[in-house]
C-alpha positions as CSV (number, residue, x, y, z in Angstrom):
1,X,26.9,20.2,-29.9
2,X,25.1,16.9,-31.1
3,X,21.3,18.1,-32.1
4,X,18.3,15.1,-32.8
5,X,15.5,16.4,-34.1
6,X,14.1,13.0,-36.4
7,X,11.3,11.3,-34.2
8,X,13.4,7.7,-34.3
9,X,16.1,9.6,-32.7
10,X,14.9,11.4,-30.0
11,X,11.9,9.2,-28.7
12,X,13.9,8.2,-25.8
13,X,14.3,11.3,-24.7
14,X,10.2,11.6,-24.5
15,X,9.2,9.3,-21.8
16,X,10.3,8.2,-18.2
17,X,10.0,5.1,-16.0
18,X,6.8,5.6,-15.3
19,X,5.6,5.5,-18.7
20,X,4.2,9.3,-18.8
21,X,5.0,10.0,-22.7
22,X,5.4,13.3,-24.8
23,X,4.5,13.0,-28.3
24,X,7.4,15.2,-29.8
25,X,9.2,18.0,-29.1
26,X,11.4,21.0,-31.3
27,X,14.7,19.1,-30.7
28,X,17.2,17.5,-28.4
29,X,20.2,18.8,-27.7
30,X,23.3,17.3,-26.4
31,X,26.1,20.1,-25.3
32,X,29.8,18.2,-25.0
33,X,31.0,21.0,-23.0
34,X,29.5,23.7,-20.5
35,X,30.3,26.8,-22.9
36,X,27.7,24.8,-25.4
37,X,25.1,24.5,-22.8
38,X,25.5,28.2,-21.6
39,X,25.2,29.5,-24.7
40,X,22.1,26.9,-25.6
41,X,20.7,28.2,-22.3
42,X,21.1,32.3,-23.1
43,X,19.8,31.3,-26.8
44,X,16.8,29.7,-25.5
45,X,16.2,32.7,-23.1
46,X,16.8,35.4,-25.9
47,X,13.7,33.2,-28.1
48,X,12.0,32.6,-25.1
49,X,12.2,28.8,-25.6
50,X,10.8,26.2,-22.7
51,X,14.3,23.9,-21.8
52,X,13.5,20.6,-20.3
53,X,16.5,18.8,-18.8
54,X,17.2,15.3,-19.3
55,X,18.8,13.3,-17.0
56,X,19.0,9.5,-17.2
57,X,15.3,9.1,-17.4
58,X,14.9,7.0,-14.3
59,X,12.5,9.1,-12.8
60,X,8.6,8.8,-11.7
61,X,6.4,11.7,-12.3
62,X,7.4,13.0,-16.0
63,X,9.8,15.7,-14.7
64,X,12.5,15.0,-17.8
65,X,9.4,14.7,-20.1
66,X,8.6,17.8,-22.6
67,X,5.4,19.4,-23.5
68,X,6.9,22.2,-25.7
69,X,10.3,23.2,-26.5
70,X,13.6,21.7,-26.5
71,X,15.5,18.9,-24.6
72,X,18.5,19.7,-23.2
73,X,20.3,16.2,-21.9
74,X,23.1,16.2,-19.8
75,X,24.8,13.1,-20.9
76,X,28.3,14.0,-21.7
77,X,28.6,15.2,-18.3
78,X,29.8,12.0,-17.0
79,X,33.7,12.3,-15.1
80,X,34.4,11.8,-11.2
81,X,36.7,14.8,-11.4
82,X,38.3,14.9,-8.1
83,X,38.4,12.5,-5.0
84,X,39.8,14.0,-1.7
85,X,40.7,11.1,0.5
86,X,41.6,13.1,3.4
87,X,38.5,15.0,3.7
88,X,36.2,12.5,2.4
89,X,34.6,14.3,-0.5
90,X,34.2,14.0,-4.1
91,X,33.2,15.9,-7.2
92,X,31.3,14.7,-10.0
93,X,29.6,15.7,-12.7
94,X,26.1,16.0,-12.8
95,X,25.6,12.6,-15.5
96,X,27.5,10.5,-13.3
97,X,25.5,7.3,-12.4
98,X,24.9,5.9,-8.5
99,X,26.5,2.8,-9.7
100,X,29.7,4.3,-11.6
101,X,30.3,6.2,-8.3
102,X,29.9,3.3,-5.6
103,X,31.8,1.2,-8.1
104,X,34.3,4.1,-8.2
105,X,34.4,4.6,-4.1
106,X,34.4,1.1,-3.0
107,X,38.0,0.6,-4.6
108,X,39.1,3.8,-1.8
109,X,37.1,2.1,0.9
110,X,34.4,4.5,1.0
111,X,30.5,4.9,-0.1
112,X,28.2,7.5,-0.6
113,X,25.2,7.1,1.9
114,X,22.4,8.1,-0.6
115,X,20.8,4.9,-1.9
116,X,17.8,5.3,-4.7
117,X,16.7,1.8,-5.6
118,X,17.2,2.5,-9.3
119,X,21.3,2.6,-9.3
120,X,21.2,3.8,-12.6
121,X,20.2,7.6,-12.0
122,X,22.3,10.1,-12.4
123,X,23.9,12.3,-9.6
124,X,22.3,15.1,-10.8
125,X,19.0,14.2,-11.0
126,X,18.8,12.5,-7.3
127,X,20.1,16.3,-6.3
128,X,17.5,18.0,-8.5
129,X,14.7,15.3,-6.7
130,X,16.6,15.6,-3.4
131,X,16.1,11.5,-4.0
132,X,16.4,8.6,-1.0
133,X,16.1,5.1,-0.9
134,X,16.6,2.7,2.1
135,X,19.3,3.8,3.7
136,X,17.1,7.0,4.4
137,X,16.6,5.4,7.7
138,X,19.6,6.1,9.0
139,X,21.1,9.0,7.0
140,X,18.6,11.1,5.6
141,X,17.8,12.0,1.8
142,X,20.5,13.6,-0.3
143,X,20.4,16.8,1.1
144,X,21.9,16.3,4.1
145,X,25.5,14.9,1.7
146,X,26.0,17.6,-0.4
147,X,28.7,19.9,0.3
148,X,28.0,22.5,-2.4
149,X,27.2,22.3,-5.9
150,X,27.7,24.3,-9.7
151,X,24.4,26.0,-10.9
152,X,23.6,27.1,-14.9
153,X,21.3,29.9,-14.0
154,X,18.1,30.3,-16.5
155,X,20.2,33.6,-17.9
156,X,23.3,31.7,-19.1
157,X,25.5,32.3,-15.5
158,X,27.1,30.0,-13.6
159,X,27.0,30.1,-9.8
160,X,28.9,28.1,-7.6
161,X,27.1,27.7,-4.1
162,X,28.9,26.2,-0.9
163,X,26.9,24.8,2.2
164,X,27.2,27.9,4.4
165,X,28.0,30.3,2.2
166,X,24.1,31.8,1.9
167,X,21.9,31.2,4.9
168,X,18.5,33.1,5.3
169,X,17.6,35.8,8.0
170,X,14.2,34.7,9.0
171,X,12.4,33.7,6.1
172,X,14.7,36.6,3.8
173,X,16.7,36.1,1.6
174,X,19.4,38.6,0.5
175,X,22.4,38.2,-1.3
176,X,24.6,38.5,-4.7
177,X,26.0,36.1,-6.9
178,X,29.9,36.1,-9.1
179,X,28.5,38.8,-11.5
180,X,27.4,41.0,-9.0
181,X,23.6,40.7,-9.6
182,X,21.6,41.0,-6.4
183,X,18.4,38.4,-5.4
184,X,16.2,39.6,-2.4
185,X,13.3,37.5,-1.6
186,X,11.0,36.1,0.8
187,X,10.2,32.7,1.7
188,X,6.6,31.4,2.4
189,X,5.4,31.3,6.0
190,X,4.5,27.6,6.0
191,X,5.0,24.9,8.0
192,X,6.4,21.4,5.9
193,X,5.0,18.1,7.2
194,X,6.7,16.5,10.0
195,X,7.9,13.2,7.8
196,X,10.5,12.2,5.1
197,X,9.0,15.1,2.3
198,X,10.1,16.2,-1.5
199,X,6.6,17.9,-2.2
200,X,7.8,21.4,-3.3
201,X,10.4,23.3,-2.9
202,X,12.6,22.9,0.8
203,X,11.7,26.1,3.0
204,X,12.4,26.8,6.5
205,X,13.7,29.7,8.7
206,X,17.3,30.1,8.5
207,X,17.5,27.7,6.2
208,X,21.1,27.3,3.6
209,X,20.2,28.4,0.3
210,X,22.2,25.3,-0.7
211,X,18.8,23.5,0.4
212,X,16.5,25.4,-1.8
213,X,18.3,24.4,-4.9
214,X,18.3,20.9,-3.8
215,X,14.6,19.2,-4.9
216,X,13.9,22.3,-6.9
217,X,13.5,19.4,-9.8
218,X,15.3,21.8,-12.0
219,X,13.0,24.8,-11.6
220,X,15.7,27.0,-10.5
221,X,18.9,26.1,-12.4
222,X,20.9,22.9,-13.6
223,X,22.9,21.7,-11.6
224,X,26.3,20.5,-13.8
225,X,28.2,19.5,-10.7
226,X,28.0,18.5,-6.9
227,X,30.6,18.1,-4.1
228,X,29.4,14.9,-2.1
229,X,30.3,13.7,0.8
230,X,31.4,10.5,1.7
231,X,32.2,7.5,5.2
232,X,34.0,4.7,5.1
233,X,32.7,1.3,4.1
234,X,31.8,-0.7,7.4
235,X,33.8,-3.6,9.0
236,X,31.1,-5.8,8.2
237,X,26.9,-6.1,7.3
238,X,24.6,-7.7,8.3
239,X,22.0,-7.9,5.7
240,X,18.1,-10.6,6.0
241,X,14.7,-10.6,4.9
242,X,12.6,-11.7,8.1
243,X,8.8,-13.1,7.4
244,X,5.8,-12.2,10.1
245,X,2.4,-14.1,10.0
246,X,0.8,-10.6,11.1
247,X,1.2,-7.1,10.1
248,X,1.4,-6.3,13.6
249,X,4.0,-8.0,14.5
250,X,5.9,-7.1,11.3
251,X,5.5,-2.9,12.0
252,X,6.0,-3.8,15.9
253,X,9.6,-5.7,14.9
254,X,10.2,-1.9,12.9
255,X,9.2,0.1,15.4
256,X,11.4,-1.2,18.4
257,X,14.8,-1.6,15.8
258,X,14.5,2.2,14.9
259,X,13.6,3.2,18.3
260,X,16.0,5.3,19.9
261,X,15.5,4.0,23.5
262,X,15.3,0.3,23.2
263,X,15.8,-1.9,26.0
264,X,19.4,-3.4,27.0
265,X,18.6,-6.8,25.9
266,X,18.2,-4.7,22.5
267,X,20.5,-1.9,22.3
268,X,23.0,-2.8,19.6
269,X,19.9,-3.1,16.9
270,X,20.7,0.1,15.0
271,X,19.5,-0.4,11.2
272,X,20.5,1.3,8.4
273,X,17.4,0.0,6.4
274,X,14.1,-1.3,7.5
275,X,12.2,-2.1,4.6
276,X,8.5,-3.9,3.8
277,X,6.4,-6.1,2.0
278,X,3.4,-7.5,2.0
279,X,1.7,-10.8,1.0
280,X,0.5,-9.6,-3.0
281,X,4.2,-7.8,-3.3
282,X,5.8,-11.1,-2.1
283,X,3.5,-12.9,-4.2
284,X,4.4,-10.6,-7.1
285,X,7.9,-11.4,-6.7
286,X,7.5,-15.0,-6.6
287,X,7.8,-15.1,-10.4
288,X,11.3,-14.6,-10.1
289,X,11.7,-15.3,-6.5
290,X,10.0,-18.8,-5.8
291,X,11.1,-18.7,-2.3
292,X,8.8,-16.1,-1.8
293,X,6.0,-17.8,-2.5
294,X,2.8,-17.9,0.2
295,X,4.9,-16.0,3.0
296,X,2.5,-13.4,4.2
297,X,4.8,-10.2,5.6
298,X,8.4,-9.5,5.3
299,X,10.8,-6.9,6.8
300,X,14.3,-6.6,4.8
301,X,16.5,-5.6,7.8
302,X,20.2,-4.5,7.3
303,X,22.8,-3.2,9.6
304,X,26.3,-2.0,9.4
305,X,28.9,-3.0,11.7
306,X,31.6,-0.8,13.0
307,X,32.5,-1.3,16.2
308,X,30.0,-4.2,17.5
309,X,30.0,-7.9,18.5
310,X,28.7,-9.4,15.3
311,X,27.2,-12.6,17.1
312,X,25.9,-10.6,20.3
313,X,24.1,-8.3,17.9
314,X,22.9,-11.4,15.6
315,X,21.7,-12.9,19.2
316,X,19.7,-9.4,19.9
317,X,17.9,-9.9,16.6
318,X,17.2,-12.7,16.7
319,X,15.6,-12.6,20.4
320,X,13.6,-9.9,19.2
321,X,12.1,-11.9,16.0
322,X,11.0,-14.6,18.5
323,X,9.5,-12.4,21.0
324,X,7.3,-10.9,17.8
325,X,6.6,-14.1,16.2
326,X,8.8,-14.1,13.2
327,X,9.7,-17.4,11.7
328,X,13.5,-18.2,12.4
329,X,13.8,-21.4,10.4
330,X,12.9,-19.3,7.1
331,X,14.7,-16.0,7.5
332,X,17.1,-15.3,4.3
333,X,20.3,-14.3,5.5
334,X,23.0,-13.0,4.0
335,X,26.5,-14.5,4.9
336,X,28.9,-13.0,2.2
337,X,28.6,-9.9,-0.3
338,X,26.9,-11.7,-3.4
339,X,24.3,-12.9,-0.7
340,X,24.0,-9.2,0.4
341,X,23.6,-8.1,-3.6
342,X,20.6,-11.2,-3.9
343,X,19.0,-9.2,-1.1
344,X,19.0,-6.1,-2.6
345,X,18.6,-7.3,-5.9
346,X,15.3,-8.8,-4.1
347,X,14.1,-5.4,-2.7
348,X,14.9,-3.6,-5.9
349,X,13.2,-6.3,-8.5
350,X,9.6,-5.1,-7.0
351,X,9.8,-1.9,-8.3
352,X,10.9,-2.7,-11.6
353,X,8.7,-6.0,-12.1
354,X,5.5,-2.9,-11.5
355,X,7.1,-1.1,-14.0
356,X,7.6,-3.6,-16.7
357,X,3.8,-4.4,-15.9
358,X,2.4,-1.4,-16.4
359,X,4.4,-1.0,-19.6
360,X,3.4,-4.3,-20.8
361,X,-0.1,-3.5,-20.6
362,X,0.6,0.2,-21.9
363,X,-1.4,1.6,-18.6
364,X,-0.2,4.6,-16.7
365,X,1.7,4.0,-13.3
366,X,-0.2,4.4,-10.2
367,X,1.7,4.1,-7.2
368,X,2.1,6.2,-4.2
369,X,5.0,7.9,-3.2
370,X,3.3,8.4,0.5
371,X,4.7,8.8,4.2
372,X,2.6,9.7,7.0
373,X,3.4,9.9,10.9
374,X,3.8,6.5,12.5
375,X,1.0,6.9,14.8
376,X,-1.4,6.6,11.1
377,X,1.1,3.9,9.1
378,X,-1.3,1.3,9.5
379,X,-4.3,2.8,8.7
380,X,-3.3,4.1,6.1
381,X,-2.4,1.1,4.9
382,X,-5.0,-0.7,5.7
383,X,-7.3,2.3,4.4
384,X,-5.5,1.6,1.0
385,X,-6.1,-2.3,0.8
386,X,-9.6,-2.3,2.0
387,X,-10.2,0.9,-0.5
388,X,-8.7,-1.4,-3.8
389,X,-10.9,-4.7,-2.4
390,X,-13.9,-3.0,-2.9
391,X,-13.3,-2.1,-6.3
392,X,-11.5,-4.9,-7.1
393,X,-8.0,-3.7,-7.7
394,X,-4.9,-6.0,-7.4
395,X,-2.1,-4.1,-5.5
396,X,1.4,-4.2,-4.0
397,X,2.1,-2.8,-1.0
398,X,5.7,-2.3,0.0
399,X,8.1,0.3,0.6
400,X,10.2,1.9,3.1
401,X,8.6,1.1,6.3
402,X,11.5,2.9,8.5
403,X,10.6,6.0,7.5
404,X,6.3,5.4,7.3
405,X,6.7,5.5,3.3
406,X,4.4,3.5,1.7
407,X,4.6,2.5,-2.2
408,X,1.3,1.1,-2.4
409,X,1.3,0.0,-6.8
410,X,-2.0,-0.8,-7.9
411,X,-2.0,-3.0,-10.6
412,X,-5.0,-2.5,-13.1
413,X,-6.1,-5.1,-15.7
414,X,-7.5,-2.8,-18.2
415,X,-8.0,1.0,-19.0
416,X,-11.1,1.4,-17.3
417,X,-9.4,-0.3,-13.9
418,X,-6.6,2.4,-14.7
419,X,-9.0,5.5,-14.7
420,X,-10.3,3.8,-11.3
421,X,-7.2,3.5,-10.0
422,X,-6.2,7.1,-10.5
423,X,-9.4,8.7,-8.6
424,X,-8.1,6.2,-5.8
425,X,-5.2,7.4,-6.0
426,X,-6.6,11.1,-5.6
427,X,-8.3,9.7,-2.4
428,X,-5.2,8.0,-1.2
429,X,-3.4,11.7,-1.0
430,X,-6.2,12.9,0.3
431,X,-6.5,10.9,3.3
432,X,-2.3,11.1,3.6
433,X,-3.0,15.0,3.9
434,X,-5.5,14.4,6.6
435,X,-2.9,12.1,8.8
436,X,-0.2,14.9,8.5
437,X,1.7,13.4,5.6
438,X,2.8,13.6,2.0
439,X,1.9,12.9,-1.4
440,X,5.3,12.5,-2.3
441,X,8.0,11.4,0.4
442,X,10.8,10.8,-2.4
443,X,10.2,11.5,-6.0
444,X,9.5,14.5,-6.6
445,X,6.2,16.2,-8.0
446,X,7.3,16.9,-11.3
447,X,4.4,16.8,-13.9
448,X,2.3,13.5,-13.4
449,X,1.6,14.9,-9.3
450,X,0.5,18.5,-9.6
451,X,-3.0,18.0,-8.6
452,X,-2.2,15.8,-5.7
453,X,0.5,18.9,-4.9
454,X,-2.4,21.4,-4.8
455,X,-4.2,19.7,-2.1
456,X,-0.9,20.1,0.4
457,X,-1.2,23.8,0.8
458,X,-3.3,26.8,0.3
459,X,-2.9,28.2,-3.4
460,X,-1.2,31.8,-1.4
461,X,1.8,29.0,-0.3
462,X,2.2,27.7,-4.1
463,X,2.3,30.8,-5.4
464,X,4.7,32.5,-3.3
465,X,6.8,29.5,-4.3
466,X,6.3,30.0,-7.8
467,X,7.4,33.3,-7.4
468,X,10.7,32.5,-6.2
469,X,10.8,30.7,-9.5
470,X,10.1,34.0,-11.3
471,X,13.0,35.5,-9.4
472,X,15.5,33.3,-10.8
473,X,13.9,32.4,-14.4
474,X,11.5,35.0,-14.8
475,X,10.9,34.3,-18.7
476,X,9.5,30.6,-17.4
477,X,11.9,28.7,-19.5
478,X,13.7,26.3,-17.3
479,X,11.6,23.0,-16.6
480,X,8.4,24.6,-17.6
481,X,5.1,22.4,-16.5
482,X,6.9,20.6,-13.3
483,X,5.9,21.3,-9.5
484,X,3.2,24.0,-10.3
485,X,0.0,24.0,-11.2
486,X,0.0,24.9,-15.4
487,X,-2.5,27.7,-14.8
488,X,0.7,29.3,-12.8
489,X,2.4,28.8,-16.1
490,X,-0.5,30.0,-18.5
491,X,0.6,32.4,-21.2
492,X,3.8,33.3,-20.1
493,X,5.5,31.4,-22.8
């Protein structure tokens, strides 16, 4: 067991990527095997000590970050323990990184369909999150590609949970564990929004119990290791960034590639990622892209190709660019794999350029992590724009369009822009709630969105979720201070 408990040493441990910060905390530790971290764990219960988990610290809303306690990280959790080529799954351990295990994979021939944009999280932590990225489009968050996972209970056990092994009668739960302990409960009657969600904890009827673990952002156990599934790397990508002189025909170019009942001349479009940008993200990224420099809208389109007619499909594209106005003499396309990376690289360098701005200017990230039915995308986002005009806010807007996610970053000057720029923020969930939607499509809730998490549903929902909590960590230790409001919280540690 490594323990920090001297400020220089453990400061990394206090903060995120969103620059939400923790002045201190009693101590980090670092367990080198799991016997450590169960008996760290059943310590902490027996004292009644708050455990915060640390993953790799790539998250957005302050989930790793402490307000009392001690930090557990997981980092020497790290091996891809077993690859089974015929069955196309793999274990790893929770600390594993996205980019060790695509690395890993691609020399098999194979990939793992979750995409983040940061590559650098941790396996764990985009199962805690129930995390997505672009390729959401197409295959869904990570919950639908985990097979089962291993599970440090809040009282020191482990339980080992395979998809279809525990599935709900109704909205009841009822079942035992390995040591024979029993856990009967009741779901909330709820309905979740119909859009790419990770606002709270997974609940349907009849749902896997598999799922409810999955997003819990480490309220219910940690999770030490995961069974993944996997497919085989295509024959071939194609992989652009297309530019639109209207945001029209930009969303119109989106909506007929992820259609599922597009015309012939359009069939073979089937896109794995439709992603967007507008003219200040594009302008944003023109410090390290020049090319995109005074283009107004771009889509980043990319498909795989299996079984298709690479130039027939190129053909269908590009058809339907020209019969929506995009400009074919500028498009960016990618023609071999380091073109492909540039691409992403492209998509990805938004994010973190908003990140090392805020950080520059020490201000406190506001962006939203939004989706809302397609019928309301666009006013939304033009609700958003016209909102930070008026106060005179600079902004990004980009995200992933497929899915109606928005990451609209607004990008204050000073502190008093910032305070602004939260109370927008506050009106921008509110007015997402209104349309149907979420406050947070894909990172969680963790500590930074609790009050946006209260306006979702009626206090009676939140609390019969906090009280499946209590059922499996009823001293409160485990993540104390994410997903629930802290007056839930108050006095009981």
């Amino acid at each position: 067991m490594i323990v920090k408990t001297e400020f220089e040493f453990i400061q990394n441990y206090l903060s995120d990527a969103s620059n939400f910060k923790s002045n201190s905390c009693d101590g980090v530790f670092i367990p080198e095997s799991y016997d450590e971290l169960i008996e760290l764990v059943k310590s902490s219960r027996e004292k009644k000590t708050g455990i915060t988990i640390s993953g790799a610290g790539t998250g957005l809303v302050g989930g790793r970050v402490p307000q009392s306690g001690i930090v557990i990280s997981l980092e020497k959790f790290n091996q891809i323990l077993n690859l089974q080529l015929d069955k196309k799954l793999v274990d790893v351990q929770c600390f594993v990184t996205l980019n060790e295990l695509q690395n890993y994979l691609d020399g098999y021939g194979l990939f793992y369909p979750p995409d983040p944009t940061e590559k650098n999280c941790s396996i764990g932590g985009t199962i805690a999150t129930n995390a997505s990225g672009a390729r959401t489009l197409k295959y869904g968050p990570t919950r639908n590609w985990i097979e089962s996972i291993t599970i440090i209970l809040p009282d020191g056990e482990i339980f080992s949970l395979k998809r279809g092994d525990i599935i709900a009668e109704g909205l009841k739960f009822n079942f035992k564990i390995n040591s024979g302990k029993r856990f009967e409960f009741t779901l909330p009657d709820f309905r979740m929004p119909e859009v790419k969600n990770a606002a709270g904890y997974f609940i349907q009827p009849d749902m896997d119990l598999i799922d409810l673990f999955i997003g819990s952002e480490g309220t219910l156990g940690i999770i030490v290791e995961a069974e993944l599934k996997l497919l085989n790397k295509p024959d071939d990508l194609i992989s652009m960034v297309i530019f639109f002189d209207t945001f029209d025909d930009a969303y119109e170019f989106v909506s007929i590639s992820r259609s599922d009942n597009k015309l012939d001349e359009f069939k073979l479009i089937n896109p794995r990622a439709l992603e967007f940008f507008d003219d200040r993200s594009l302008k944003f990224l023109s410090s390290k892209f020049p090319n995109a420099q005074n283009k107004k809208f771009a889509v980043w389109f990319e498909q795989e190709i299996y079984d298709c007619d690479k130039d027939q499909l190129i053909d269908q594209i590009s058809k339907l660019i020209l019969k929506l106005n995009g400009d074919l003499e500028q498009i960016w396309f990618a023609f071999n794999e380091k073109e492909i990376n540039d691409i992403k690289e492209f998509r990805h360098s938004i994010s973190a350029l908003v990140n090392e701005y805020i950080s520059r200017n020490n201000l406190r990230k506001v962006g939203t992590d939004i989706a809302v039915p397609s019928n309301h995308f666009k006013e939304f986002y033009l609700y958003c724009c016209d909102e930070c005009i008026k106060k005179s806010i600079n902004y990004v807007g980009y995200g992933h369009i497929g899915n109606n996610h928005l990451h609209f970053n607004m990008l204050p000057v000073d502190k008093e822009q910032n305070e602004l720029a939260i109370k927008l923020y506050r009106e921008f969930c509110v007015k997402a709630i209104e349309m149907g939607g979420t406050i947070s499509a894909e990172h969680g809730i963790g500590k930074l969105k609790k009050q946006y998490f209260e306006l979702m549903y009626p206090e009676k929902v939140l609390r019969e979720m906090f009280e499946i909590k209590k059922i499996f960590d009823p001293d409160l230790i485990l993540n104390p201070g994410n997903i629930f409001p802290d007056k839930f919280y108050k006095n009981q540690l």
